[in-house]
C-alpha positions, 0 to 999 in steps of 0.5 A: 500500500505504501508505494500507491500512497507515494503514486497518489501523492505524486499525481496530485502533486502534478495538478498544478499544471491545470490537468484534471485527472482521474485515478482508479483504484481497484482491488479485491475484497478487503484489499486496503482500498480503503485505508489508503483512500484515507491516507491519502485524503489526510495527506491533501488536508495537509495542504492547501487543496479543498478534499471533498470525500463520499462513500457509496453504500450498498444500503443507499443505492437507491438514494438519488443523488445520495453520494453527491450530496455527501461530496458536497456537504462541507463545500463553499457552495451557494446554500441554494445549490446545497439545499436542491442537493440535499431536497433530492436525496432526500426525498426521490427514493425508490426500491431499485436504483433506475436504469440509466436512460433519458427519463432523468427529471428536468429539474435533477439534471438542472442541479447537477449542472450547477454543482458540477460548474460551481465545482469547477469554479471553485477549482479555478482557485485552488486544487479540488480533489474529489474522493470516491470510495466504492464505485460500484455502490453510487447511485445512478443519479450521482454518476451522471454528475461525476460523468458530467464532471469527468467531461469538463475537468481536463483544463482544471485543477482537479483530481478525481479518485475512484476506488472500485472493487473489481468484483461485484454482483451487480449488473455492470451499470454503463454509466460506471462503464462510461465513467472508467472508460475515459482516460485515467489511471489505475492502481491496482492493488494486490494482497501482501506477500508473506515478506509484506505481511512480515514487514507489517508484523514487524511494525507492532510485534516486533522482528522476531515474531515477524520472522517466527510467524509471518507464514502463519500469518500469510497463510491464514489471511492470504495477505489479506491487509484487513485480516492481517491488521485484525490477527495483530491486534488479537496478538498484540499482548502475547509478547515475542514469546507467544503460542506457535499459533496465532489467537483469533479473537474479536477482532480477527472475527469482526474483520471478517463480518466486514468483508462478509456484510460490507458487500452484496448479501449473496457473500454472506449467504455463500459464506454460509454454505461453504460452513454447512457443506464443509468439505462437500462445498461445491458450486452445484450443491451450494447452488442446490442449498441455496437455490442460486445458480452455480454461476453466481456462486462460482463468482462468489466462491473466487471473490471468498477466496481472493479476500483470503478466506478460502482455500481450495473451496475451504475456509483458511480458518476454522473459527471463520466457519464456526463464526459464519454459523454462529451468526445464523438465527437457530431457525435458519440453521436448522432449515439449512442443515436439514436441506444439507443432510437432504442434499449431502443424501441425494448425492451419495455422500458418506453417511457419517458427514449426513448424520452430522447434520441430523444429529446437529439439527436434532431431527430427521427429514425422514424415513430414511434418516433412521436407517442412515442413523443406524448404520453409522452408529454400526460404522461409529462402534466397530470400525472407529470406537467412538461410542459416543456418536454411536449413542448419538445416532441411535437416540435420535432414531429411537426418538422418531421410530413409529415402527415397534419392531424397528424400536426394539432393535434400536433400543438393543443397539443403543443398550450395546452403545451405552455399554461401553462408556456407562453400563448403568445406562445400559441396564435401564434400557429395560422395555428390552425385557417385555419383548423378550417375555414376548419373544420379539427379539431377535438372536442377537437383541437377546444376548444384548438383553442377556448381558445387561441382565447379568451385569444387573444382578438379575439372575433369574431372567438371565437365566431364563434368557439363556436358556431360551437362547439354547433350546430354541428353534432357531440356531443361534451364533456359536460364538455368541452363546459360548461368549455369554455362558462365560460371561455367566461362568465369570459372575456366577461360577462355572457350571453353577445349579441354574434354576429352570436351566439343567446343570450339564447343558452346555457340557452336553452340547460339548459332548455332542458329535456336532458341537462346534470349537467355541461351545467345547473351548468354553466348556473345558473350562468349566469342566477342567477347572471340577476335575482340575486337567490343568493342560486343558485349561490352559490350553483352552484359554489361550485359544479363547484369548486368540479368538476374542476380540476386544469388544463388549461381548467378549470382556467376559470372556476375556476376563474369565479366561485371564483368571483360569490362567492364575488358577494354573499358575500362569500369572505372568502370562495372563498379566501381560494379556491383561496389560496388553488389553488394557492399552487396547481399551485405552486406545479404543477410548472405552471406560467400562472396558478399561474399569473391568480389566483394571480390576482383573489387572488388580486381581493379577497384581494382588496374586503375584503378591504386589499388593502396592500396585494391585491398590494403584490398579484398582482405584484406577478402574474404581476412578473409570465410572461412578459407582452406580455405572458399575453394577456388580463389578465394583464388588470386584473392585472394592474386594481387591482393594480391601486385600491389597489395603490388609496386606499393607496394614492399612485397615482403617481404609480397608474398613472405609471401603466396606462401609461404603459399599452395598454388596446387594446381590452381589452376594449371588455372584463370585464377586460376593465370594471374593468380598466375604474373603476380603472382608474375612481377612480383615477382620482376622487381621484385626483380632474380629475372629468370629466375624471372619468365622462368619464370612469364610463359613459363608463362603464356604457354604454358598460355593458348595449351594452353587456346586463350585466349591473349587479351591482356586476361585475361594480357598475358603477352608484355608482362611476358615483354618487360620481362624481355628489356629487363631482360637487354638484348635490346630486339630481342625485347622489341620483337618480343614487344610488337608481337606483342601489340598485333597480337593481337585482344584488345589493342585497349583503350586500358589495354592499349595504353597498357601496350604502348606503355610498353614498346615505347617502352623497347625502341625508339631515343631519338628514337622514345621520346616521341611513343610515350610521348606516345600511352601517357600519352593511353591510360593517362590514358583508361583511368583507370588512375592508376598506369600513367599515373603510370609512363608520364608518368615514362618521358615525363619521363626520355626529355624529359631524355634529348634535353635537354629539362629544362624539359619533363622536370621539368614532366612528372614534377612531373604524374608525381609527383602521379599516383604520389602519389595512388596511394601508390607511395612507390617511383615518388614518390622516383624522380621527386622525383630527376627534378626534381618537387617534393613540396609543388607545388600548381597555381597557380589563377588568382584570376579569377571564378566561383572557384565553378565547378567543373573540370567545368563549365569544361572542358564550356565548351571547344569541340572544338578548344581541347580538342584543342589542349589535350590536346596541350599538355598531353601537352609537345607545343610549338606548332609540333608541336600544329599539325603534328600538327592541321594548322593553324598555330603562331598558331592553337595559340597563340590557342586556348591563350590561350583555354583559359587564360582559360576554365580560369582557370589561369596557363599550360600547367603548368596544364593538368588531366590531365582534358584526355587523357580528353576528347580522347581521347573526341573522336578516338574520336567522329571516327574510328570509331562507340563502343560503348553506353555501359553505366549505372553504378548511382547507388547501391548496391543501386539497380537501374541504368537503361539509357541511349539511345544 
């Protein structure tokens, strides 16, 4: 702009000569005519020039003579000249302005006669510079006079500047056309490069954010000036050091109001379709929504964009689009939107971009909206997680379904949406229920009923469902039923007494010549884990863990599978599935799915004896969703944290979680089990023995009612033995745990290890370590640290009881950095008052290789130093390792020297805890075949591969 200024200074400089000029400055859009008209009309105030200025409006068109009176307004003109302008202007109006032709009124062509030659009087005096802005906008009246003047100016010093935008909407008047045809000159104005509007910044906020931000700046306006000037002004108080992106504000917002309203009203209505179409925005289809033709919006769409507010048919800024819609009364979005969702149909576009509109306007234009509304609410839950919109499509159908039919399978769909992110939701959905008593629902609408029954604590009808779902006419989806018989298994126990429902049902359908993988994978484990065939069970849940995908049907699948591989000792495998789930969740945006697998990653911490993390899982899931969203689950939940708070000595917040929780009938569920052995525990922990009688009885009693007294989901008998040792009858305590370990589902090694524990307490001095002994080698395989921890520190006082102080202290030193590492404050200042020391470190001898790692020295050991070793490790003497391996005291010593070498320790104090595991891998290689190891996922999400056996 500044070098047209100098242009404009320079001409007029020249009037002297007694020239009349004309200078026309055309620009686009918003591109600075303006300002520089004004600068250069304050420049020739400063002079000794008479500047008579006016402004043509698109509102004053119509006005006869409206401009010219403004041009002379403030001119020393004879009053009775000024009068007859003003009389005309303000009284000959009409609706559109009048084409040029003859019929001019005698007495208006009288007064433009004697303005124009008083003007030019005037101009015989001193220099007259007429200022014009917008052309296209002057009234038909008031050209002619310029035209008059135009004619009649050559020989005087006057200066005529015009500006003139060289797109308008309107027809191309001829007396504009006449007036711009006779020599002139023209400045043409272009939008500012990026180096321009760098300048520009430059000037209010500095050379480094000039420098920093100038492309931005360039790119979101075009060089646009007036867009320019507004984002400086929205950013002038960010400082050198502001945000990589430009804030636009108010200012930035009524620039572009301006550039939309200053102009013909068709901008503004463009403008408007560009926001609703959105991507879609065409030439045609505005045309379509505007009910214009494609050659005024074309015209339109190029004047948009050279004033730099589209690109590519687009708005350069987002907030334009938003700020072009805000500024629409509700009515006419709604209409606008509604004929785009029309439209968008018509022409085939995405359905998603449709549902958009619907969903915007809430309300559909049709019947075909409800389909359309279902099938991206389909599309919005499978394909791209996001149940939010799924549950937006589906309540807007449900609303306008007349259909009852199509409402009930809405309703399923949208229970199956709600799931995901809040179940209580889900569950209220009840009117699902009356049609499935009718028997109105389809196969898959029951299983949706099904589920959310389960999860409601409604066992009776979910029972009843299922069964329906099993014996009727219709064959209903193997995966689907196998999914929910273990979602049942996961609440309510496998193969518990369903009333109306026969026991062996499923085990039937398992056993028949047809019956299909999924229906005999879910029964296996059922079955395995009554008879306890633990390569079955595992092998069974690896192939339902490859099978399932992570969806609402299948979480209680996912879930129970998890659990049966703790129940065959598989905890590391099934914590790295659940980790690998749950990063699955996170990324799938899920909260009820991240809720229930953070309460089975708790559940998997608390059993590998970590009870610090199981505390952080747990209140991370119960954080997921209010307590009412979680229907039986935040039993679930609230139990692992009772535990995990027990174990930590924290019981006053163990005690603050029962109060606040409603068990109700969650007592009905495996959850109940779980929450009467936390609560047992509790009480024991705190000397409320009869309470903790109370609530083992219950459990015990209520497993045996449902025919699921298995050992591994409730070791009931264990924990109602340690009430009777705390009451002092060891008889029965020992009677009750030998009971348990006789029982088929108490044969892995954590469960065995938890009953050799007890049965040692409840036994004879002398018979209490090598009981012990054999509980700390099953523990340590388990991988649970805790009870290891515990078993070691009964090892460590039953050592002290026969007088073995050297092995008492050094067992409860190892005790001590179990307990540690588990943050069990309680069990850590037991054993320092044992003799463990609080800072012992091992003692590494500084021999070779100090690089090598536990791992690689322990894999250098042969089968028999690792034997020798463990038994070493467990405070077995040399005579008794070699009793109990059958070879001599010499050889024992022999292969602990070399195993001192290999591990580069110092002595048998030494010796890693890492031992236990390896030997007892080895005697379970030596005496019987092991189970199919099952993959752990190497990363989470990863997809985890089956290996060979």
């Amino acid at each position: 702009m500044s070098d047209a200024l100098v242009a404009l200074r320079e001409i007029f400089s020249e009037c002297e000569d007694r020239r009349g000029r004309t200078v026309v400055v055309s620009g686009s859009l918003a591109s600075g005519r303006s300002e520089l008209l004004h600068a250069f009309c304050e420049h020739v105030a400063d002079s000794e020039a008479l500047l008579l200025a006016a402004t043509g409006s698109y509102s004053e068109r119509s006005v006869r003579l409206g401009v010219l009176s403004q041009l002379v307004h403030n001119a020393p003109l004879p009053p009775e000249i000024l009068r007859s302008v003003a009389e005309t202007a303000a009284g000959r109006t009409s609706g559109e302005p009048e084409p040029f032709a003859d019929r001019t009124p005698r007495h208006e062509t009288g007064i433009i006669q004697e303005v124009c030659d008083a003007l030019l009087k005037l101009a015989e005096h001193r220099p007259v510079v007429l200022a014009i802005e917008d052309l296209h906008f002057v009234d038909q009246a008031s050209l002619r006079a310029l035209l008059y003047l135009r004619l009649r100016m050559r020989s005087t010093r006057t200066l005529l500047v015009l500006t003139e935008w060289t797109e308008s909407f309107t027809t191309p008047m001829s007396l504009r056309v006449e007036l711009t045809r006779m020599p002139h000159q023209r400045i043409m104005l272009d939008s500012l490069s990026e180096g321009g509007v760098g300048r520009y910044i430059a000037k209010t906020l500095g050379p480094r954010v000039a420098a920093r931000m100038a492309g931005t700046y360039h790119r979101l306006t075009a060089g646009n000036p007036m867009l320019v000037s507004a984002l400086i002004d929205d950013n002038s108080t960010a400082g050198e050091n502001g945000s990589a992106l430009p804030v636009v504000g108010v200012a930035f917002e009524q620039a572009v109001l301006t550039c939309l309203h200053r102009w013909e009203l068709g901008l503004v209505d463009i403008a408007r379709g560009v926001a609703v179409l959105g991507v879609h925005a065409s030439p045609y289809l505005i045309g379509r929504l505007l009910g214009s033709p494609p050659d005024s919006v074309t015209r339109g769409l190029k004047v948009l964009a050279e004033a730099g507010l589209l690109e590519d048919g687009q708005f350069r800024h987002p907030a334009v689009a938003a700020l072009v819609l805000k500024n629409l009364p509700p009515d006419e979005a709604s209409e606008l939107r509604t004929r785009a969702a029309e439209l968008l149909y018509e022409h085939g576009t995405a359905a998603i971009d449709v549902a958009h509109h619907l969903i915007a306007v809430d309300d559909v234009p049709g019947p075909w909206a409800i389909g359309l509304l279902r099938e991206v609410a389909r599309e919005a839950l499978v394909v791209e997680d996001d149940a939010r919109l799924a549950t937006q499509c589906l309540v807007l159908a449900l609303r306008h379904c007349t259909d009852e039919p199509q409402r009930i399978s809405v309703t399923a769909e949208l229970a199956m949406a709600r799931w995901r992110t809040n179940p209580s939701a889900a569950i209220r959905l009840t009117p699902l229920q009356d049609a499935l008593s009718d028997g109105e629902l389809s196969d898959r609408d029951t299983a949706i009923v099904v589920r959310n029954l389960l999860w409601q604590g409604n066992h009776d009808q979910a029972v009843k469902a299922l069964a329906c779902l099993h014996g009727g006419s219709s064959r209903p989806d193997p995966q689907a039923t196998a999914e929910l018989d273990l979602t049942y298994q996961w609440i309510y126990g496998p193969r518990r007494i369903r009333p109306n429902h026969p026991d062996d049902l499923t085990v039937r359908r398992a056993g028949s010549p047809d019956a299909d993988p999924w229906t005999r994978a879910a029964s296996l484990l059922s079955t395995t884990l009554h008879e306890w065939r633990r390569d079955d069970l595992v092998e069974s849940s690896w192939h339902l863990l490859s099978s399932s995908r992570l969806s609402e049907t299948s979480l209680g699948v996912l879930a129970t599978t998890l659990l049966s591989l703790t129940y065959a000792d598989e905890l590391e495998c099934a914590a790295s599935w659940c980790d690998s789930l749950m990063a699955e969740a996170v990324r799938r945006r899920a909260p009820a799915w991240q809720a229930l697998l953070g309460s089975v990653r708790a559940d998997l911490a608390l059993r590998r004896g970590k009870p610090a993390l199981a505390r952080t899982y747990a209140r991370a899931a119960l954080d997921q969703a209010t307590a009412q969203s979680w229907g039986l689950l935040i039993g679930y939940s609230i139990s692992t944290l009772v535990m995990a708070a027990t174990a930590m000595g924290d019981y006053d917040e163990a005690d603050a979680l029962l109060q606040h929780t409603s068990p109700g009938s969650m007592f009905e569920t495996v959850f109940g089990l779980r929450y009467l052995q936390a609560r047992g525990h509790l009480y024991l922990e705190t000397n409320r023995v009869l309470a903790a009688f109370s609530d083992f009885q219950k459990c015990g009693n209520l497993m045996r009612e449902w025919g699921i007294d298995i050992p591994a989901i409730a070791p009931w008998r264990g924990d109602l033995a340690q009430v009777h040792l705390k009451l002092g009858d060891r008889a029965k305590a020992r009677d009750l745990v030998n009971e348990q370990l006789s029982r088929p589902g108490a044969v892995g090694t954590r469960l065995r290890g938890i009953s050799l524990r007890i049965l040692a307490a409840s036994s004879e001095g002398s018979q209490k370590v090598p009981l012990l002994r054999d509980a700390v080698g099953q523990l340590r395989a388990s991988g649970d640290r805790l009870e290891t921890a515990r078993a070691m520190a009964d090892l460590s006082n039953a050592y002290h009881a026969l007088g073995e102080s050297g092995r008492a202290r050094r067992m409860a030193q190892r005790a001590y950095e179990e307990a540690d590492s588990c943050q069990v404050p309680s069990l850590c200042a037991g054993l320092l008052d044992c003799g463990a020391e609080r800072s012992a470190e091992p003692e590494p001898a500084v021999l070779a290789e100090p690089h090598h790692t536990l791992d690689d020295r322990l894999s250098g050991l042969s089968d028999a130093e690792l034997r020798v070793a463990a038994q070493a490790a467990l405070g077995y003497t040399n005579r008794e390792i070699g009793m109990r391996l059958f070879i001599t005291p010499s050889t024992v010593e022999q292969h602990l020297t070399r195993v001192y070498r290999k591990l580069q320790i110092n002595g048998r104090r030494h010796l890693p805890l890492e031992l236990l595991q390896n030997a007892t891998d080895l005697a379970d290689t030596a005496s019987a075949p092991s189970a199919a190891p099952v993959p752990i996922p190497a990363t989470a999400g990863a997809a985890p591969q089956r290996q060979a056996v």
